[in-house]
C-alpha positions in Angstrom: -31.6 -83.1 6.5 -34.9 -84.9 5.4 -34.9 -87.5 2.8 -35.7 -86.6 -1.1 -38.0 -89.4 -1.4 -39.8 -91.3 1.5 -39.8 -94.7 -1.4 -36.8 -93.9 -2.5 -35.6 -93.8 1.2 -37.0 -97.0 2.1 -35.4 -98.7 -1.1 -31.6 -97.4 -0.7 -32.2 -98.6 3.4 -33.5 -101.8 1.8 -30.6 -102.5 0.0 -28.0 -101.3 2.9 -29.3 -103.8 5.1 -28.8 -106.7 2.3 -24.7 -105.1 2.1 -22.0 -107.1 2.7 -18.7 -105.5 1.0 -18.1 -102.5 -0.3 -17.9 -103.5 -3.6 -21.7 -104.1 -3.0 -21.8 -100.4 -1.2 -20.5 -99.0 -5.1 -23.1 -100.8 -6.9 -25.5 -98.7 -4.6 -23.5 -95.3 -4.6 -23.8 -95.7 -8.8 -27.4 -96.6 -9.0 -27.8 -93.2 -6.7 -25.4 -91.7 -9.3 -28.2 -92.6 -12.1 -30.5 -91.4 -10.4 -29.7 -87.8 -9.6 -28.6 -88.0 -6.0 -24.8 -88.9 -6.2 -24.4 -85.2 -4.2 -27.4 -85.6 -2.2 -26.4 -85.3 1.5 -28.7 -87.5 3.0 -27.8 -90.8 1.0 -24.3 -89.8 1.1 -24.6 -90.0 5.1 -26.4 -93.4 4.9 -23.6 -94.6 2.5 -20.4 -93.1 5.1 -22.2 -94.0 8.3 -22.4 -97.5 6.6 -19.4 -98.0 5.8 -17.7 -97.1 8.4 -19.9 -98.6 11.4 -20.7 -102.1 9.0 -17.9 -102.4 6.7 -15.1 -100.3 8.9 -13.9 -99.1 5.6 -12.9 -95.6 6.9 -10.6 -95.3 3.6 -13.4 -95.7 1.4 -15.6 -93.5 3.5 -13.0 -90.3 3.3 -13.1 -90.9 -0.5 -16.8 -90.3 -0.6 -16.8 -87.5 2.0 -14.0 -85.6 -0.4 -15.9 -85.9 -3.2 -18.2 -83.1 -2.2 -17.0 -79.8 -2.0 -19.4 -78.2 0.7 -19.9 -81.1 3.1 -22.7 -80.3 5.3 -22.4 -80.9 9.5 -23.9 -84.6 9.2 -21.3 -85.7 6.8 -18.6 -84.1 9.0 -19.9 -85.5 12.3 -19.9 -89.4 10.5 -16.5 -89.1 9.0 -14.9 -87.0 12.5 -16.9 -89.8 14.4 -15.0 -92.6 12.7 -11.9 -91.6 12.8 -12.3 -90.8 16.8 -13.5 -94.5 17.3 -10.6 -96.1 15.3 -9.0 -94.3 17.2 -7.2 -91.8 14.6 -7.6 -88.2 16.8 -4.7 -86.6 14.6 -6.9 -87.0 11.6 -9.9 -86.3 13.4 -8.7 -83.1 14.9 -7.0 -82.0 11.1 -10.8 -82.4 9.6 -12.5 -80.8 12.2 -9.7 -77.7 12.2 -10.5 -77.4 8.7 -14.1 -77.3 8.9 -14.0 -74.7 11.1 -11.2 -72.5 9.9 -12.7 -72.9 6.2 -16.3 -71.8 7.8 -17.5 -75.0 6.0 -20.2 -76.1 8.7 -20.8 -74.7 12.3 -20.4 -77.4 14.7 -23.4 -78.6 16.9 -23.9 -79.9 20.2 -22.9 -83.9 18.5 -19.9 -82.6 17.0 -18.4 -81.0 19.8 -19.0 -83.8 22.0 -17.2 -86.1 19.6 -14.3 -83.7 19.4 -13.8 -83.5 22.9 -12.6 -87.1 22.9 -10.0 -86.2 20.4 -8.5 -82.8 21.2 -7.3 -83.9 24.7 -5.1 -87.0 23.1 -3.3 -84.3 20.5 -3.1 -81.4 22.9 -3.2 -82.7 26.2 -2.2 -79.6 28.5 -4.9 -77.6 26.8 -7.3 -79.5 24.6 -10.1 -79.7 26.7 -10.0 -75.7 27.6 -9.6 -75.1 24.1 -12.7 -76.5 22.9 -15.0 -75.7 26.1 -14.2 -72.0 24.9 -15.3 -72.7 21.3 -18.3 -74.7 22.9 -19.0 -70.9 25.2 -18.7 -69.2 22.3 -21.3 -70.8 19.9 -23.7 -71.0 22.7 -23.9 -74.4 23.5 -22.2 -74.0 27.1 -25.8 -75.0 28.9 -26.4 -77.9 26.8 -26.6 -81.0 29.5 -25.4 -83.0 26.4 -21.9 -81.1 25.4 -21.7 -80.1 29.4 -21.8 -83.7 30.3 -19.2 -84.6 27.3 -16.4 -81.6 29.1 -16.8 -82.5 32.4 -16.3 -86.5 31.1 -13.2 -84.8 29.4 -11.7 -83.2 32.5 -11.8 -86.3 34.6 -10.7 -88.5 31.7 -7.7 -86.2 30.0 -6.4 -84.1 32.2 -7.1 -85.8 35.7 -8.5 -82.5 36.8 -11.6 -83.9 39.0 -12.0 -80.0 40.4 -12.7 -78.8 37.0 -15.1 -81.8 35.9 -17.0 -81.2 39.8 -17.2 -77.4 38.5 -18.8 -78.2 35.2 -20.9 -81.1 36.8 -22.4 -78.5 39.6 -23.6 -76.1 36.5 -25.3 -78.3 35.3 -29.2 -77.8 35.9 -31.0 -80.8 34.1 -28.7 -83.3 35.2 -29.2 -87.5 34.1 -28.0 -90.5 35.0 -25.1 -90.0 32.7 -24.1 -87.2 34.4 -23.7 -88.5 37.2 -22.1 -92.0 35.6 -19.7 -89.3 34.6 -18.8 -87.5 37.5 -18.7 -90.8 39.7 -16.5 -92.5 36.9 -13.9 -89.6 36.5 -13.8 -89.9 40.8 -13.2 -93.4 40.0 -10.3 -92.7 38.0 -8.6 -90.0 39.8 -8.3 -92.0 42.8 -10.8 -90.3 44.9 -13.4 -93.0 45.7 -14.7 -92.0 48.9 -16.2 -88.9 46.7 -17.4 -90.9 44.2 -19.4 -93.1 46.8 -20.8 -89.3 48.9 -22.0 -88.2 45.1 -23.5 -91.9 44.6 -25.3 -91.7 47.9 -26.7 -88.0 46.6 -28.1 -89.4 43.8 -32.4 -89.9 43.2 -32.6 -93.5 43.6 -35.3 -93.2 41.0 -33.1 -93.0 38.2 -30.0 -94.9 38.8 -29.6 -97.9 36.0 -27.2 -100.0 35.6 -24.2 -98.5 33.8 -24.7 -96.4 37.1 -24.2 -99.2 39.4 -21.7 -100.4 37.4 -19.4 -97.2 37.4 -19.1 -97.5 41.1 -18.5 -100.9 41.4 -15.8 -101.0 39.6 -14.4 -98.0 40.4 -14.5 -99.8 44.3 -12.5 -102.9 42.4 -10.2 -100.7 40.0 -8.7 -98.9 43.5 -8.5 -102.3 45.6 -11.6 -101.7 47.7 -13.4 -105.2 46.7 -15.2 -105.2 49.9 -16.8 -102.2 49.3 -17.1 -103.4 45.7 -19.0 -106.6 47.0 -21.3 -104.6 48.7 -22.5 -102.5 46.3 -23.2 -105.7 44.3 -25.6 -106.8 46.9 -27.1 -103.3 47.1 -27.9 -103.5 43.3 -29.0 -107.0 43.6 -31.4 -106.0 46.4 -32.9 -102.8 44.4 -33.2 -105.5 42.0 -35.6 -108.0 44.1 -37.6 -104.3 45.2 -38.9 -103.8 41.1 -36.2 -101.4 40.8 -35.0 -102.8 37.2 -31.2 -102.1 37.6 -30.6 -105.9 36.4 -27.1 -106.4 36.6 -25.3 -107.2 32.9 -22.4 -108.8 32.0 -20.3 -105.8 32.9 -21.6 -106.1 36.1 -20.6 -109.2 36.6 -17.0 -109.2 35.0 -16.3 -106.2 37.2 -17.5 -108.5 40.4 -15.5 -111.5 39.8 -12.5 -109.3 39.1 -12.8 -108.1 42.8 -13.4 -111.5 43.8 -10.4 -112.8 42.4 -7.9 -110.1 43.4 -9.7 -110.3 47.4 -9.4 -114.0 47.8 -12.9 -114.6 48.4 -13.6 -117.8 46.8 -16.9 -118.8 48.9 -18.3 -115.2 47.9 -16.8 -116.1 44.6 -19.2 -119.7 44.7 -22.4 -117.8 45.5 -21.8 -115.5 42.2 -21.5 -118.9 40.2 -24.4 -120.2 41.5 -26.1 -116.4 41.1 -24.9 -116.5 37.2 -26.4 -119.4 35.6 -29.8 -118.7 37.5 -29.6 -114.9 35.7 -28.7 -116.8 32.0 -25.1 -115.2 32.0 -23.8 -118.8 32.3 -23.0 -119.2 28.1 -21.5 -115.5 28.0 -18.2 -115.7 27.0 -16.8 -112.5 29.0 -18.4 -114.0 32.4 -16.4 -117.3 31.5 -13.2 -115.7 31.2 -14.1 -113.8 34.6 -15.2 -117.5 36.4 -12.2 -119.3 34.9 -9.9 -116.0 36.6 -11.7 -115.3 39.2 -11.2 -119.3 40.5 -7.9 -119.6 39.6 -7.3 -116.1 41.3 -8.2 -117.7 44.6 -6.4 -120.8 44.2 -9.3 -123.5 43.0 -7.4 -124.2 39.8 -9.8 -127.4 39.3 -12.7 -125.1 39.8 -11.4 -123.1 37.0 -10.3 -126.2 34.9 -14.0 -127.3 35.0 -15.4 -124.3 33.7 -12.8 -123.9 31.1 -13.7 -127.3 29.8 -17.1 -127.0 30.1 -17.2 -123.9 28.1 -18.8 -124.4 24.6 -16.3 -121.6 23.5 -13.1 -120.7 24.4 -10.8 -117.7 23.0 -7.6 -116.0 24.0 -8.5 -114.8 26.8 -9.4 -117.9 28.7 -6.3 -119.4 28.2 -4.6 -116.4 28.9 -6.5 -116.4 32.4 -5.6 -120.3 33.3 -2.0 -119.6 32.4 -1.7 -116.4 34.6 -3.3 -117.6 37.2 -1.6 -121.1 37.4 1.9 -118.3 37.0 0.6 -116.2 39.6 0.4 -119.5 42.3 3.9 -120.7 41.3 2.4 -123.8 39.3 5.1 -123.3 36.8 4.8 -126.5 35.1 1.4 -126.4 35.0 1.6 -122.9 33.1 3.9 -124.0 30.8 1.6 -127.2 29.6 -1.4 -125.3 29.2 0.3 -123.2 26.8 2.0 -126.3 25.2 -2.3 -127.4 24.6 -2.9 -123.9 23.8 -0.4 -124.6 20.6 -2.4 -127.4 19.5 -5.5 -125.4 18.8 -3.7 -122.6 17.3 -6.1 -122.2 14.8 -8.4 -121.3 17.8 -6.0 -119.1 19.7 -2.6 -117.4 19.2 -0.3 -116.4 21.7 0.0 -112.9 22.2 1.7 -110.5 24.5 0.0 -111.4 27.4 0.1 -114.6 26.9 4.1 -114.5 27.3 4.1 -112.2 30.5 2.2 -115.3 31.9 4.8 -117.2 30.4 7.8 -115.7 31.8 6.0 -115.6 35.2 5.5 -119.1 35.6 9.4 -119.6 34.7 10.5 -116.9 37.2 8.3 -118.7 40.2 9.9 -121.7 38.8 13.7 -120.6 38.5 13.6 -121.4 35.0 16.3 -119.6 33.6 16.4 -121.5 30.0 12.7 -121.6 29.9 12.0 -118.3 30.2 14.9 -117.3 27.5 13.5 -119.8 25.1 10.1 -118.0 25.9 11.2 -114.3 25.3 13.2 -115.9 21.9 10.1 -117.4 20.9 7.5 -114.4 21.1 10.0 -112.4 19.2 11.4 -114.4 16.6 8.3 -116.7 15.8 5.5 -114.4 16.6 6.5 -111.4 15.7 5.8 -109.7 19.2 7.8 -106.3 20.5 9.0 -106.9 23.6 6.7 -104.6 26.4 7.9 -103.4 29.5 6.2 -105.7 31.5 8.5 -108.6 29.2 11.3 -107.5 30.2 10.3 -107.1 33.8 9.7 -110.5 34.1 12.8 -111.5 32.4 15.3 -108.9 34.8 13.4 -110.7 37.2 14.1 -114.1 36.6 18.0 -113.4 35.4 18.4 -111.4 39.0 16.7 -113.9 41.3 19.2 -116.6 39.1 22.3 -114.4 40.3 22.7 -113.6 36.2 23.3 -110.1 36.6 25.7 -109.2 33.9 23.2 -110.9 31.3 21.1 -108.7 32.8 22.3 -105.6 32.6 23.2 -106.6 29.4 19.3 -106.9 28.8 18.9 -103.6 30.1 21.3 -101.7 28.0 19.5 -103.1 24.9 15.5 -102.2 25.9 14.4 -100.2 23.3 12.6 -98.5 25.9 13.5 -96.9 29.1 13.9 -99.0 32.3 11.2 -97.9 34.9 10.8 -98.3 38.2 9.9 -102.5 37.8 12.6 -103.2 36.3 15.0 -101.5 38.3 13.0 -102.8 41.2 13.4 -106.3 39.9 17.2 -106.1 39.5 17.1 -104.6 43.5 15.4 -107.5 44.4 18.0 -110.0 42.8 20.7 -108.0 44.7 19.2 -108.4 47.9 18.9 -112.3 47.2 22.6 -112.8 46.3 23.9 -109.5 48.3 25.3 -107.7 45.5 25.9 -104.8 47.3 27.3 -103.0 44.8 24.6 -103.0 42.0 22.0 -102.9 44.4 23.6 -99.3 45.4 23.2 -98.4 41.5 19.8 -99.4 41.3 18.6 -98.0 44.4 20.1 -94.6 43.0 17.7 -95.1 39.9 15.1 -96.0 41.7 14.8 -92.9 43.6 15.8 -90.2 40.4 12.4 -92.1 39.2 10.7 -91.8 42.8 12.0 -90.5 45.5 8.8 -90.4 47.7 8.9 -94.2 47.6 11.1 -94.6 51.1 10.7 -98.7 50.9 13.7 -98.9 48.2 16.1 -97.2 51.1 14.6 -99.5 53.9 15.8 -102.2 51.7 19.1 -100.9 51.1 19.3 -100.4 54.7 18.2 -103.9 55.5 20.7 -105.1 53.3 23.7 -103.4 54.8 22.4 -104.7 58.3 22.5 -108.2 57.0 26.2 -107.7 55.8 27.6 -106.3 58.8 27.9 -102.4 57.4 25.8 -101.1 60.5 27.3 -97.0 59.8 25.8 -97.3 56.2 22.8 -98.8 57.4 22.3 -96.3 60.0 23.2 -93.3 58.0 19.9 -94.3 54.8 17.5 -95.0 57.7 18.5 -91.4 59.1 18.1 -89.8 55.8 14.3 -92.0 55.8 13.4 -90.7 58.8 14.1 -86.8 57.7 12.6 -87.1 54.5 9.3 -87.1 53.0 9.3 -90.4 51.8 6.9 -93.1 52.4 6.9 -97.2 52.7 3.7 -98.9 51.7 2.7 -101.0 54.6 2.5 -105.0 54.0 -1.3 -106.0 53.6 -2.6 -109.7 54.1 -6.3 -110.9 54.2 -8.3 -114.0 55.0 -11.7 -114.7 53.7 -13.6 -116.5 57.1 -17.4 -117.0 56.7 -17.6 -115.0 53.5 -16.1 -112.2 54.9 -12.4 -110.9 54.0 -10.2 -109.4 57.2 -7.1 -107.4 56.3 -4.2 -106.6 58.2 -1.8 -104.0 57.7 1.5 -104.0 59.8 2.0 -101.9 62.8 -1.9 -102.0 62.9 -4.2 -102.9 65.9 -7.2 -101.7 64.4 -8.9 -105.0 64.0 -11.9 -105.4 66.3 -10.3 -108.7 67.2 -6.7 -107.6 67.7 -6.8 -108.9 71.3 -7.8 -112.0 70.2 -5.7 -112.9 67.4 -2.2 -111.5 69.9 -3.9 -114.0 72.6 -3.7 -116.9 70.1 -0.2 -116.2 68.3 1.5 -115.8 71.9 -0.7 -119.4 73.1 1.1 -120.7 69.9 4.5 -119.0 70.6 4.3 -120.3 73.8 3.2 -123.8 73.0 6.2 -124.1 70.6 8.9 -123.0 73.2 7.6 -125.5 75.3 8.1 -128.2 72.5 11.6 -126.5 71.5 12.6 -127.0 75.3 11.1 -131.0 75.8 13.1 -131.7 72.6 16.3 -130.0 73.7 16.3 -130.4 78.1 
């Protein structure tokens, strides 16, 4: 597709760059018109491309695309392109089903990597297989390009990590976004300690930093911040060596994210300090990470400073100091940084997130007449559809509260189904006030949604121990202990000279365990001793 005119080409690129509407964009497309090329291909592309990238007029853009009646694979690939990125993949999959079944353009290796993003979404059982066998079929099945795009596909669509492994292992020229790929779709599936033995295979000579990036956070997306940490210093290390894997603002975001979910607030310090000497200090994301990542570990004036310190603030930042000042039980707090939040509404308004912080704060607090006044508010002033993680937090609230026929009243009237945190929210209101009856009900729910999870029985068992009903008790812990079902073991972790120690229940795995019992049965000790001088 080469241009007409080299002058000419230079001139229309001229006056695309000078564009800022698309009333502008017409102007352009009828001097073309004047001048002979209002079918030509190649300025039609430049117009499309245009406006959808710049002016993300997509409507506009289809207009022009119909227009011509033989549409050649460029003009496909821009219009299909947009409406994957909107995302629109039923439109996207219509246009490129047409193409193909009209024999309009024969795809190429671009096109079919931009459809593979959109077939899985409209046919997800089948719509990666479907197109890897059109892909076999035209010949394109060795391209590293379209072979990198399918196995990306796998892992991302249909959680099939053996498939995208297959694909990946065929394929001879591999790059670093192959194996970004492959450790990414690991990442997602669950299966991190492959995604760390492929990282360890890879040439250290090519690795970049969307590389390093995919498995740090894929260590901080499964809960192994540690391991996430120490991958950071890796990078940072390669760094110092001339290695050129500079970590970015997606580095950094994914860091303090770890940070903030471990606890590890003097690790947390050292990043600060590590920000503003790389220049990341002004960027907006890594603010919002700081202001999180503080409050997160409990330094809410930490994060106050850098929030006011900021030269600009959006959404998200005051969506973090809320959360976080929720997520400590600083309900009051919460609630007055949304009331200052109101008073630059121009600046920011509240959204959905926003009110799950909301509602949050008001359960920690007990406050039932807050939190309805909340849930009223997002609906009726801002327009806001209730989520599932809204009414979570309300079922919460109303059960801890003892207010359980308003909140099975609640229930009934979700426009979407109760899962397994609602339910689980109602169970945990039953166990505070001993409604042994609903808790029965919800228990039953809980394990129709899944009945591998053993730790909703153990409660119900717990509970009929507390009230006496030792045969009922006995008879759910038998049916735990022939099933398959599982309880998550209670985790807790202490940062102590930047370094985080977790502890699992019924686990002596700790280096120190001897230790730590020593101590706890000096202190048990110690406090029977005072117990018994205080009562002779």
């Amino acid at each position: 597709m080469l241009p007409p005119s080299t002058s000419l080409n230079r001139h229309v690129l001229a006056i695309l760059d000078k564009c800022n509407n698309v009333n502008h964009l017409k102007q352009l497309q009828a001097h073309l018109i004047a001048l002979g090329h209002g079918h030509t291909h190649f300025y039609a592309f430049k117009l499309i491309r245009f406006c959808t990238v710049r002016l993300c007029n997509l409507a506009y853009a289809r207009r022009m695309f119909d227009k011509f009646s033989s549409p050649n694979i460029f003009l496909y690939t821009a219009i299909i392109n947009a409406y994957t990125s909107v995302p629109d993949h039923v439109s996207a999959v219509l246009l490129y089903r047409d193409m193909v079944r009209e024999n309009r353009s024969k795809p190429n290796h671009f096109m079919l990597s931009i459809i593979l993003k959109s077939w899985p979404e409209v046919l997800p059982s089948y719509g990666v297989e479907l197109v890897q066998t059109q892909i076999m079929k035209s010949g394109f099945g060795g391209n590293p390009v379209v072979q990198t795009a399918i196995l990306d596909a796998y892992s991302r669509y249909g959680v099939d990590v053996g498939s995208a492994r297959k694909v990946f292992d065929e394929i001879s020229d591999r790059n670093v976004v192959s194996w970004t790929a492959m450790i990414s779709g690991y990442a997602r599936a669950g299966q991190v300690g492959n995604a760390v033995l492929l990282f360890e295979d890879m040439p250290e000579g090519i690795r970049d930093t969307p590389f390093w990036n995919s498995i740090i956070a894929g260590c901080a997306q499964n809960g192994l911040f540690s391991e996430a940490i120490e991958f950071f210093r890796r990078m940072v290390v390669e760094e110092g060596m001339g290695a050129g894997n500079k970590p970015n603002q997606g580095t950094i975001v994914c860091v303090l994210s770890a940070l903030g979910r471990g606890g590890m607030l003097q690790f947390g310090k050292c990043i600060h300090g590590y920000i503003y000497r790389s220049g990341l200090g002004s960027d907006l994301f890594v603010v919002n990470g700081l202001i999180d990542m503080y409050g997160k570990c409990g330094s809410f004036e930490k994060s106050r400073i850098v929030f006011d310190k900021s030269a600009e603030i959006n959404l998200a930042s005051w969506n973090s100091l809320i959360n976080c000042f929720a997520l400590h039980g600083r309900s009051c707090d919460a609630i007055r940084t949304f009331e200052d939040m109101l008073l630059c509404e121009d600046e920011a308004k509240p959204d959905g997130v926003t009110f799950v912080g909301l509602l949050n704060a008001c359960t920690h607090g007990g406050m039932v007449v807050e939190g309805r006044r909340y849930f009223d508010m997002m609906i009726k002033e801002y327009g806001i559809e209730p989520q599932i993680e809204h009414y979570g937090c309300l079922i919460d609230l109303l059960g801890r509260s003892g207010q359980f026929k308003e909140a099975m009243e609640v229930m009934k009237g979700m426009r979407i189904p109760p899962d397994e945190v609602i339910w689980g929210s109602l169970l945990n209101g039953c166990k505070i006030h001993r409604r042994m009856d609903l808790a029965e009900f919800a228990v039953k729910k809980l394990i129709d949604i899944n009945p591998n999870n053993g730790g909703y029985r153990a409660i119900l068992a717990n509970l009929y121990g507390e009230m006496g009903k030792w045969d009922e008790a006995q008879k759910v812990r038998k049916i735990l202990s022939e099933g398959d079902a599982y309880k998550a073991p209670g985790c807790s972790w202490i940062e102590v000279d930047s370094q985080v120690h977790n502890f699992y229940s019924v686990d002596r795995s700790h280096p120190k365990m001897e230790e730590i019992y020593g101590v706890l049965e000096c202190l048990v000790n110690t406090s029977k001793l005072s117990y018994a001088s205080f009562h002779p």
